[in-house]
N, C-alpha and C positions, 0 to 999 in steps of 0.2 A: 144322287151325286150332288153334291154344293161346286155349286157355281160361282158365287159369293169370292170376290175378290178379297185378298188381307189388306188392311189397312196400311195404305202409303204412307210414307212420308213428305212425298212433295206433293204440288196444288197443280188440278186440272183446269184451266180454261179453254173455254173452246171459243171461236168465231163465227157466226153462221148468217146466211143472208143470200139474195138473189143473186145472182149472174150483175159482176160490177160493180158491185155496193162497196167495194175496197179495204175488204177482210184482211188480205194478205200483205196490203200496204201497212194497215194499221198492225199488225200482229206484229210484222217485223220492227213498226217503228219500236212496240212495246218491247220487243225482248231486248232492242238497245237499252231504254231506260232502263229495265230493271238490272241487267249487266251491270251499267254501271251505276247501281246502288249495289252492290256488292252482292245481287243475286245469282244462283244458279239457273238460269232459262231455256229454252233450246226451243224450236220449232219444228213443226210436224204437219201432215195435210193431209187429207182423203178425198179419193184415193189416188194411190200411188206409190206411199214409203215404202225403200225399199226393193229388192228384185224381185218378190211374188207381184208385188203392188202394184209396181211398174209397169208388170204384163197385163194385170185386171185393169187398170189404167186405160190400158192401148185397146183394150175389146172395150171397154165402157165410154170413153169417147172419140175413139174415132167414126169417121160417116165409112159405113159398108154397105154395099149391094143389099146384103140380107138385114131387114130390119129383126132388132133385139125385142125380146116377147118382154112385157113388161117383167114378168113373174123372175126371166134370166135376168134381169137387169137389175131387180131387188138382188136376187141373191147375189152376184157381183158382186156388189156393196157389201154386202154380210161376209160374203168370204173374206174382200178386202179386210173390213174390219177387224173381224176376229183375228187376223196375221198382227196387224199393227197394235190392237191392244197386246198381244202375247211377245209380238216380239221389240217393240218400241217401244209405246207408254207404260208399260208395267215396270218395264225396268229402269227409265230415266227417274221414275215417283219413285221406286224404293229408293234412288240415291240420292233424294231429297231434290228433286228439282220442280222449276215451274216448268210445266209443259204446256205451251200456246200452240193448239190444232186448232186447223183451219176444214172447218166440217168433221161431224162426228156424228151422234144418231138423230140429233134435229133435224136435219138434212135428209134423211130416208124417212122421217115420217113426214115433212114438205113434199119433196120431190117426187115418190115413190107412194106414200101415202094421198096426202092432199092433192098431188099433180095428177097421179096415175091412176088413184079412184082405187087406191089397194087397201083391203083391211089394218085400217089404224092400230087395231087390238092387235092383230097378228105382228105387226111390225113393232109394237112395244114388245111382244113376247120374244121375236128374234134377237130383237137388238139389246135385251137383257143376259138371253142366252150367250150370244158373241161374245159380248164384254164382259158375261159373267160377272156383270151388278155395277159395274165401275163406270159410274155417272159423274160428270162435272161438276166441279166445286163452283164454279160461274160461267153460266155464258153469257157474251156480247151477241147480238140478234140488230144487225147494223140494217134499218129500214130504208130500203129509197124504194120508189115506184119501178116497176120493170122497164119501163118507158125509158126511167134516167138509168138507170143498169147497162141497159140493152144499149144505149147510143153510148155510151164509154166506154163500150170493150167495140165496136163497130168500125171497120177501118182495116183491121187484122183478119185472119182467119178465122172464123166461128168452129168450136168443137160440135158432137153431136149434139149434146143436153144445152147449149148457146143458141144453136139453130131451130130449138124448139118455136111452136108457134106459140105468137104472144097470150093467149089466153092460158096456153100452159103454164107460163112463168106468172100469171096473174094468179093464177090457183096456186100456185107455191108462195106464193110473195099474203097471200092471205090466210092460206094454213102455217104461214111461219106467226105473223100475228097473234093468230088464234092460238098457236104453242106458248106466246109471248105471254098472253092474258091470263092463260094455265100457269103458270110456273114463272110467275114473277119473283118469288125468293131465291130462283135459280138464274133466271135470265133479265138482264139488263138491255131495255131496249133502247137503240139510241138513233137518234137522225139522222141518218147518211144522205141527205141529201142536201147537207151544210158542208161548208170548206173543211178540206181535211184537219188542217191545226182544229178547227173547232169539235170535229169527232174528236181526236185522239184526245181534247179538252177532257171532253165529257168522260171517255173511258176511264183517265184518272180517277177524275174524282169520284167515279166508281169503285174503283179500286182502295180508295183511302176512305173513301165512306162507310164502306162494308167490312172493312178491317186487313184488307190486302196488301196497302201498304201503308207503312207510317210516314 
């Protein structure tokens, strides 16, 4: 059976990075610019889009009595996924749009992979399967130390994957690197732990450098 996604028409970005590193700030500033450059953009996140999503959401971060078996917690995400590429990203790219998601399969091989001490191999295999081949045209990989992550979202609530203990979010914040070092012609690594104007600097001129925008 091909799995092999048809060819979009619109461009996938994705955002990926530790707990705090201000993905979701930045993504929305971007889909204002490109808006108003006369772009079609929309945003999206995992997990959660959506009414399946939303439910895989509520089992994946909330704190419960019973702790989640790592192996449940990959698939979670894979379920997640597979919903939202079939029934969100496939379809906003055919109508030619930019789509900015916030985590996508870098994020299970960090988290799930590097965090969790789960075969790497097997989670590239999954998360080809899921998304049946449909890999991002660029991602952003926003670096801060888990230290500066962890104390900017501190104050509110911590979710499950938040309250991890810090040597977890070290081992995701270094296997995100090591994806970074792998696949630089895909992923664009940039500072986060500079002022925001000056991230969303740098994002541009990723964007206009690499041919994303004129």
């Amino acid at each position: 059976m091909n799995h092999e996604v048809q060819a979009a028409k619109g461009i996938l970005i994705t955002f990926e990075g530790i707990e705090g590193c201000g993905k979701t700030t930045q993504m929305t500033r971007l889909r204002s610019t490109l808006v108003s450059r006369g772009l079609s953009a929309t945003t999206t996140f995992e997990p959660g889009e959506g009414p399946i999503g939303s439910r895989i959401r509520d089992d994946l971060l909330s704190h419960r009595a019973e702790p989640l078996d790592p192996v449940a917690e990959l698939m979670l995400y894979l379920a997640d996924r597979a919903q939202h590429v079939r029934r969100f990203i496939e379809p906003a790219l055919q109508d030619g749009k930019v789509v900015l998601c916030d985590r996508y399969v870098d994020s299970t091989l960090a988290y799930q992979g590097y965090g969790r001490g789960i075969s790497l191999d097997l989670i590239k295999q999954l998360n080809a399967f899921v998304t049946r081949g449909l890999t991002p045209d660029l991602t952003f990989l926003l670096d801060c130390p888990p230290e500066t992550g962890l104390n900017r979202i501190r104050g509110g609530g911590l979710d499950r994957m938040e309250s991890q203990e810090l040597a977890f979010h070290q081992r995701v914040w270094n296997g995100y690197l090591t994806i970074g070092q792998q696949e630089p012609e895909r992923i664009a690594v940039i500072d986060a732990a500079q002022p925001a104007q000056a991230v969303f600097e740098q994002i541009l001129d990723v964007l206009s450098t690499r041919g994303f925008l004129k």
